[in-house]
C-alpha positions as CSV (number, residue, x, y, z in Angstrom):
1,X,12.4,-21.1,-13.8
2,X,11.2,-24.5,-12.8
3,X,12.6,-25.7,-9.4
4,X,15.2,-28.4,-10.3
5,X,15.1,-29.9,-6.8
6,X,11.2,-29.7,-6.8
7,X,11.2,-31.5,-10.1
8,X,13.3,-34.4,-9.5
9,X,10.8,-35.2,-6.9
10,X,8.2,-34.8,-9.0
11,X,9.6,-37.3,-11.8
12,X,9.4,-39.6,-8.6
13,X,6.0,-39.3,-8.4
14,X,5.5,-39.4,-11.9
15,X,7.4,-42.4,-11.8
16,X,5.3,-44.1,-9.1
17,X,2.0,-43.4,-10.4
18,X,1.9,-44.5,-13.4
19,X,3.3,-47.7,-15.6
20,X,6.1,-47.9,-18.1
21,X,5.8,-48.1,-21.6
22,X,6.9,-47.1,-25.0
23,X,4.4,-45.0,-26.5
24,X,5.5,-41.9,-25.4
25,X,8.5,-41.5,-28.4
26,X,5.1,-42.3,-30.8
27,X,3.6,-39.0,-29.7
28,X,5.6,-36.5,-30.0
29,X,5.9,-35.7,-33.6
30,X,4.8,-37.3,-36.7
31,X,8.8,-36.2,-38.4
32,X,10.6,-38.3,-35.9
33,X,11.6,-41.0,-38.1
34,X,13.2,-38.6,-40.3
35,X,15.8,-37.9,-38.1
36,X,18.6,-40.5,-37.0
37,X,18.0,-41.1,-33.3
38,X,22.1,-41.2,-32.9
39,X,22.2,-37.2,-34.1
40,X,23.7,-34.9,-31.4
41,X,21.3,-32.1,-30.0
42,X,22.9,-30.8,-27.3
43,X,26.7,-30.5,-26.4
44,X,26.6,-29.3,-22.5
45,X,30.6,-28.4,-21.0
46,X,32.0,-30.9,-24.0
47,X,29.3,-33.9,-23.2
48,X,27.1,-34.8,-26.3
49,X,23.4,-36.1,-26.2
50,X,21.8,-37.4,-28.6
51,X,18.6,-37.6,-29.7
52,X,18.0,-41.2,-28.7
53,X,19.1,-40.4,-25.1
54,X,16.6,-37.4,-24.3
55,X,13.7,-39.7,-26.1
56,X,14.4,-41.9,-22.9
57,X,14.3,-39.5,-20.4
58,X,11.3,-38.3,-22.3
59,X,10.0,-41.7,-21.7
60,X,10.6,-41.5,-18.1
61,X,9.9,-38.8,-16.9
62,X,6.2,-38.1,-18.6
63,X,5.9,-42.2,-18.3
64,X,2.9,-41.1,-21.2
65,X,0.8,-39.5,-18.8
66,X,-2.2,-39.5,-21.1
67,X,-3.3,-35.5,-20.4
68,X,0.3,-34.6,-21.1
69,X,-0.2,-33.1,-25.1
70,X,3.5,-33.4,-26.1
71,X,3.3,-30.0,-28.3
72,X,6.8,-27.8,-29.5
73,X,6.2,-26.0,-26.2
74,X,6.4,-28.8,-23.8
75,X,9.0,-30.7,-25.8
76,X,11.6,-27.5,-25.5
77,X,10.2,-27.5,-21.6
78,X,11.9,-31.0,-21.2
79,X,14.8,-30.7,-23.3
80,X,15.6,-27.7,-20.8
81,X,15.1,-30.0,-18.2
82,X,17.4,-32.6,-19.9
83,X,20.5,-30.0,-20.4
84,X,20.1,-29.3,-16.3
85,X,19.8,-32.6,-15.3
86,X,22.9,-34.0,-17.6
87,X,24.6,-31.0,-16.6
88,X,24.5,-32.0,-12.8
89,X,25.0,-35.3,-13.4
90,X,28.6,-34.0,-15.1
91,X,29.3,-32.5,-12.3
92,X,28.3,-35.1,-9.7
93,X,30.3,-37.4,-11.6
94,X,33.3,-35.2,-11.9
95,X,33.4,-35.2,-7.8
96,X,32.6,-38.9,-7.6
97,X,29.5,-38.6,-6.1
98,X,27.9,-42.1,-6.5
99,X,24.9,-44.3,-4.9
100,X,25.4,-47.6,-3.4
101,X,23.3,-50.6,-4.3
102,X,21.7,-50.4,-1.0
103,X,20.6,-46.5,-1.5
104,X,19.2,-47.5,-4.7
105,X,17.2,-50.5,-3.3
106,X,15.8,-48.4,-0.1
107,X,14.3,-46.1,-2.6
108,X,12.9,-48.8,-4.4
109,X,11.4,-50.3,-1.8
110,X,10.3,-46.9,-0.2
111,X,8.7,-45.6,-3.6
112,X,7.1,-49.1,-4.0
113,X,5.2,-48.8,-0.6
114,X,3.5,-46.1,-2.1
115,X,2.2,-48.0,-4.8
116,X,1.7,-51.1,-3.3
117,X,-1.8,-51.1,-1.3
118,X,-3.6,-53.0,-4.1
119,X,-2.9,-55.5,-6.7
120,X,-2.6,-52.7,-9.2
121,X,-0.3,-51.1,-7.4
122,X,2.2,-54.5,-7.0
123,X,1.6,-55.0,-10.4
124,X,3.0,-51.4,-11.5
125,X,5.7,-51.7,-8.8
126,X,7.3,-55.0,-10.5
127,X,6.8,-53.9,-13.6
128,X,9.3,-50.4,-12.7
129,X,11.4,-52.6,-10.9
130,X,12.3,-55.0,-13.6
131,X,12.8,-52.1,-16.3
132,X,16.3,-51.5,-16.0
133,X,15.8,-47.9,-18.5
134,X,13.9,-46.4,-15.2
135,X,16.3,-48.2,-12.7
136,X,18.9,-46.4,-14.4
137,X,17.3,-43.2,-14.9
138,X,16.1,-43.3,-10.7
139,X,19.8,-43.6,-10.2
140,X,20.8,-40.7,-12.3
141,X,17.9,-38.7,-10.1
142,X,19.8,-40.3,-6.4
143,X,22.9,-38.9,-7.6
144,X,21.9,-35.5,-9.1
145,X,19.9,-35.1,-5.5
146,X,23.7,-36.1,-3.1
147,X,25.4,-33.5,-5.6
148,X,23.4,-30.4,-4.7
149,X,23.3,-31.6,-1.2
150,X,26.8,-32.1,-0.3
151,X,28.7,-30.4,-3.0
152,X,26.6,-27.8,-4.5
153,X,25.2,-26.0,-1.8
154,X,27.4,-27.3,0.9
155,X,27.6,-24.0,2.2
156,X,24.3,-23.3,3.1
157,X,23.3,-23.1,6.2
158,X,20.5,-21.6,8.5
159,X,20.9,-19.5,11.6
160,X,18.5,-19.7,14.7
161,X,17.4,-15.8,14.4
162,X,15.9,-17.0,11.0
163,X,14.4,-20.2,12.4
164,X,12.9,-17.8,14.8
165,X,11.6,-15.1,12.4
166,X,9.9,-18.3,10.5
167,X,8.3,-19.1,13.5
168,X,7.0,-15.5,14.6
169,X,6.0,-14.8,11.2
170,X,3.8,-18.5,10.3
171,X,3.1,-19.7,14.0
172,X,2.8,-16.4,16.5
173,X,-0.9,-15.6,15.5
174,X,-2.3,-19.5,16.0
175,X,-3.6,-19.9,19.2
176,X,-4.8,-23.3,20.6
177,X,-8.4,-24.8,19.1
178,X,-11.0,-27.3,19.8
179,X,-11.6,-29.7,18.0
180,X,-14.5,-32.0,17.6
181,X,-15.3,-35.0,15.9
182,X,-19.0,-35.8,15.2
183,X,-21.3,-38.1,13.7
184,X,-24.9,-37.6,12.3
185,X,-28.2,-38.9,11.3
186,X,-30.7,-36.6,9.1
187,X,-33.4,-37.8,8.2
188,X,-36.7,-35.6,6.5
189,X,-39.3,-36.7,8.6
190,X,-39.9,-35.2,12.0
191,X,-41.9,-38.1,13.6
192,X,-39.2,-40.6,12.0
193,X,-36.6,-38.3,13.8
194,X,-37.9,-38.6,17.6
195,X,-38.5,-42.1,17.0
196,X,-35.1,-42.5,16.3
197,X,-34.2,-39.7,19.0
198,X,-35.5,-42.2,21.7
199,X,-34.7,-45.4,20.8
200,X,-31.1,-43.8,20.7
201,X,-31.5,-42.6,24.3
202,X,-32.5,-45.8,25.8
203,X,-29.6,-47.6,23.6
204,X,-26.8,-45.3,22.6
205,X,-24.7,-47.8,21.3
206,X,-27.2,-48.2,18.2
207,X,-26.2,-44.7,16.7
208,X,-23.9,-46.3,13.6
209,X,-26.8,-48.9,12.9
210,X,-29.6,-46.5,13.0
211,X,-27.4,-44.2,10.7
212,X,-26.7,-46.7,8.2
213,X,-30.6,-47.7,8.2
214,X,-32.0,-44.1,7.9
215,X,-29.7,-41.4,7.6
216,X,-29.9,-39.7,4.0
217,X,-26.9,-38.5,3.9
218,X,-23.3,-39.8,1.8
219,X,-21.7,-40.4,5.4
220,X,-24.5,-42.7,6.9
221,X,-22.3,-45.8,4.9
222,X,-20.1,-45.1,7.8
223,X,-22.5,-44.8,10.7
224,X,-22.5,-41.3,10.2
225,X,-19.3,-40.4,10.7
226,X,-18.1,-36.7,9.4
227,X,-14.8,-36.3,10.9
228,X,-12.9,-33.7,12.9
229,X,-13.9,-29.8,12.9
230,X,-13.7,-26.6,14.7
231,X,-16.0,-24.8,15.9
232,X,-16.3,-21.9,13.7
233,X,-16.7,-24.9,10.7
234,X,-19.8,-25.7,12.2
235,X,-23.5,-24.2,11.5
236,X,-24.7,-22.0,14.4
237,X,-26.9,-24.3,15.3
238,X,-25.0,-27.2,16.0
239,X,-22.7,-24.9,17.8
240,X,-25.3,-24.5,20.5
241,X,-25.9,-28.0,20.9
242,X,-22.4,-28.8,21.3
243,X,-21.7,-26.5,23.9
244,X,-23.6,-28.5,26.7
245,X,-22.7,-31.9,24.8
246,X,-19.7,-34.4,26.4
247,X,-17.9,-36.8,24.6
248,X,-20.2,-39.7,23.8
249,X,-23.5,-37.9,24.2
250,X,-25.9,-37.5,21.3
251,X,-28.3,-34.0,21.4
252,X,-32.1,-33.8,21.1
253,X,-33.7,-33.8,17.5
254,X,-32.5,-30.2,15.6
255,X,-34.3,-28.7,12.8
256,X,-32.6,-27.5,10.0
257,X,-32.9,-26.5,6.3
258,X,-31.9,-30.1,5.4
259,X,-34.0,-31.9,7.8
260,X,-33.5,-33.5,11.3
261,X,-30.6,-33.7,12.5
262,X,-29.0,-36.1,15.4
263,X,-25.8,-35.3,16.6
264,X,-23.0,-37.4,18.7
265,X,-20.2,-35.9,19.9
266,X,-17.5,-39.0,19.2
267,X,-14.9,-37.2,20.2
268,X,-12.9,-34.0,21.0
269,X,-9.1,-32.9,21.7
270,X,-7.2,-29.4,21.9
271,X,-5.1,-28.6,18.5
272,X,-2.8,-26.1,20.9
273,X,0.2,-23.8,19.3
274,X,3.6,-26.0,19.0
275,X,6.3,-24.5,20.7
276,X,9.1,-22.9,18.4
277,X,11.8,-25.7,20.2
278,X,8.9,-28.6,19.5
279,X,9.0,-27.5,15.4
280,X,12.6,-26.0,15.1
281,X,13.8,-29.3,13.3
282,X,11.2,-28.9,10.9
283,X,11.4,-25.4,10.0
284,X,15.4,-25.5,9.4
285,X,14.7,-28.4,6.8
286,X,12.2,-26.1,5.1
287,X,14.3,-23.0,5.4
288,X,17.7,-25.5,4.5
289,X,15.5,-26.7,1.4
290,X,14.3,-23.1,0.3
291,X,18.0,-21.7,0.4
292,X,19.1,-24.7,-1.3
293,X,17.0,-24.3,-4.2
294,X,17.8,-20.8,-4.8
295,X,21.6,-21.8,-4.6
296,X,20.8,-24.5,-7.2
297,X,18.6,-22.0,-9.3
298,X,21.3,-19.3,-9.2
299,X,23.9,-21.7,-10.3
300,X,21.7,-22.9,-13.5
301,X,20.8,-19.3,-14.4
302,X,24.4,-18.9,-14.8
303,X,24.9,-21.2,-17.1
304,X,22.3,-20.8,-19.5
305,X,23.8,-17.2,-19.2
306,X,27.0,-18.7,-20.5
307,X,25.0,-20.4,-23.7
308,X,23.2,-17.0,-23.9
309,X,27.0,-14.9,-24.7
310,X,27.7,-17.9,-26.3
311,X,30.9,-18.1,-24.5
312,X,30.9,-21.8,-23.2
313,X,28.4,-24.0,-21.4
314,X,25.2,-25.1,-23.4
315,X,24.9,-25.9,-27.2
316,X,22.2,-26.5,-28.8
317,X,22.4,-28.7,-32.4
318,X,18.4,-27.0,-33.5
319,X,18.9,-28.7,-36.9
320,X,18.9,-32.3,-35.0
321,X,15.7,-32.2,-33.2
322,X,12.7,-33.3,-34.8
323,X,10.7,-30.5,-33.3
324,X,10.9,-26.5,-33.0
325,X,12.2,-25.9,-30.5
326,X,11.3,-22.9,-28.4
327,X,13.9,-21.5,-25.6
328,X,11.4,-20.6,-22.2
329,X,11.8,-17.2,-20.8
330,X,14.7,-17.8,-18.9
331,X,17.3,-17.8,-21.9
């Protein structure tokens, strides 16, 4: 079963990613407008949905992300996803949960810095802000999220012998690593190469230039810069050079299958073990969210259990969608 936590985050995403529009309710199904759009499909715990209201959270939550093919199978995928997230909602409601106008504008604003680095990006930010369908439908997500965190799975809670057994199981075999960040210049032609190899020792300064000038390779663009590695990342042969290098020196020409190669040693740091009290926070908020999704998954399993007897819970109105639909393997 889909993780219902997992994908309310992911509709977040979704959401942030890509623009708003309509198009979506034009692609899934040629018989649509055979159907009223004001039909009941789905009667969850005595709320009814119509067909109208899980076209917009169709809209939403796809936001017609063009590789999505909106087939029989993925349309019953999300209709699934509709009955859980209405149901939750039902049930948030029932206890009051509720988000303040300020909760709702800090994820606006927080979701909007992720989109916001380019004039693209602000353009796709004001346009999700002003559509009050995906205002309302973040909402709905807010309060669905402080349900199963304060009233659903309350109860769960995380003990320090099984922060500890995280710890011993994912961090006791890491030991502490070097790591070293280098820049190059390779070039094919060996004279062209100690050329280079001594103008760079009477100026050292002069490596970025020299790389952007000669250097055949994607990285020259920036000076030759190729990041941070380990030592066991690296050829054998610039692990020998690097041994007797220091930070800001640059080796001798080396020969290689792709040409000559100049390296400089930019920079270098220890990646040592963390300490189990340095991480502890972190691993109880992954162990919190792991038992909290399986509290949340057991809890939906149950009732699609209950539409399963057919003894309460979930209906289904199959003569009111205009698609097949086809239950997933959990039902």
């Amino acid at each position: 079963m889909k993780n219902p936590i997992s994908y309310f985050l992911l509709s977040l995403l979704l959401i942030i990613l890509i623009s708003c529009g309509n198009e979506a309710e034009n692609n899934t199904g040629e018989g649509s407008k055979n159907f009223s759009q004001n039909r009941n499909i789905v009667r969850i715990r005595g709320g009814h949905y119509t067909l109208e209201e899980f076209r917009a959270y169709l809209r939403y939550e796809t936001m017609n992300l063009e590789d999505i093919e909106l087939n029989e199978e993925i349309l019953s995928f999300y209709l699934e996803r509709f009955i859980e997230h209405k149901l939750l909602l039902q049930e948030a409601k029932k206890h009051n949960i509720r988000i303040s106008e300020e909760e709702l504008q800090s994820k606006i604003e927080e979701l909007g810095r992720y989109v916001s680095s380019d004039k693209e990006g602000v353009n796709k930010t004001e346009k999700l802000i002003n559509d009050q369908g995906w205002v309302e439908h973040l909402e709905d997500i807010l309060i669905v999220q402080k349900y199963v965190e304060i009233v659903l799975t309350t109860t769960v809670v995380v003990n320090q012998e099984e922060e500890k057994d995280y710890y011993n199981k994912h961090y006791q075999k890491i030991s502490s690593q070097r790591n070293y960040r280098l820049s190059q210049i390779v070039v094919l032609d060996k004279k062209l190469a100690m050329e280079l190899s001594e103008k760079l020792k009477k100026d050292r300064s002069r490596f970025p230039d020299l790389a952007k000038k000669y250097s055949i390779t994607p990285d020259a663009t920036q000076g030759g810069d190729i990041g941070w590695y380990t030592m066991d990342q690296l050829p054998e042969y610039i692990q020998k050079k690097l041994v007797n290098l220091r930070k800001g020196i640059i080796s001798n020409v080396i020969e290689s299958e792709n040409g000559y190669l100049i390296i400089k040693l930019t920079d270098r740091k220890i990646h040592r073990k963390p300490s189990f009290y340095e991480i502890r926070d972190s691993i109880r908020a992954k162990l919190l969210q792991e038992k909290r999704e399986k509290c949340l998954n057991d809890y939906l399993d149950n009732i699609w259990q209950e539409e399963k007897t057919r003894k309460k819970g979930i209906s289904i109105f199959q003569d009111n969608l205009d698609f097949i639909y086809t239950p997933t393997e959990k039902i």
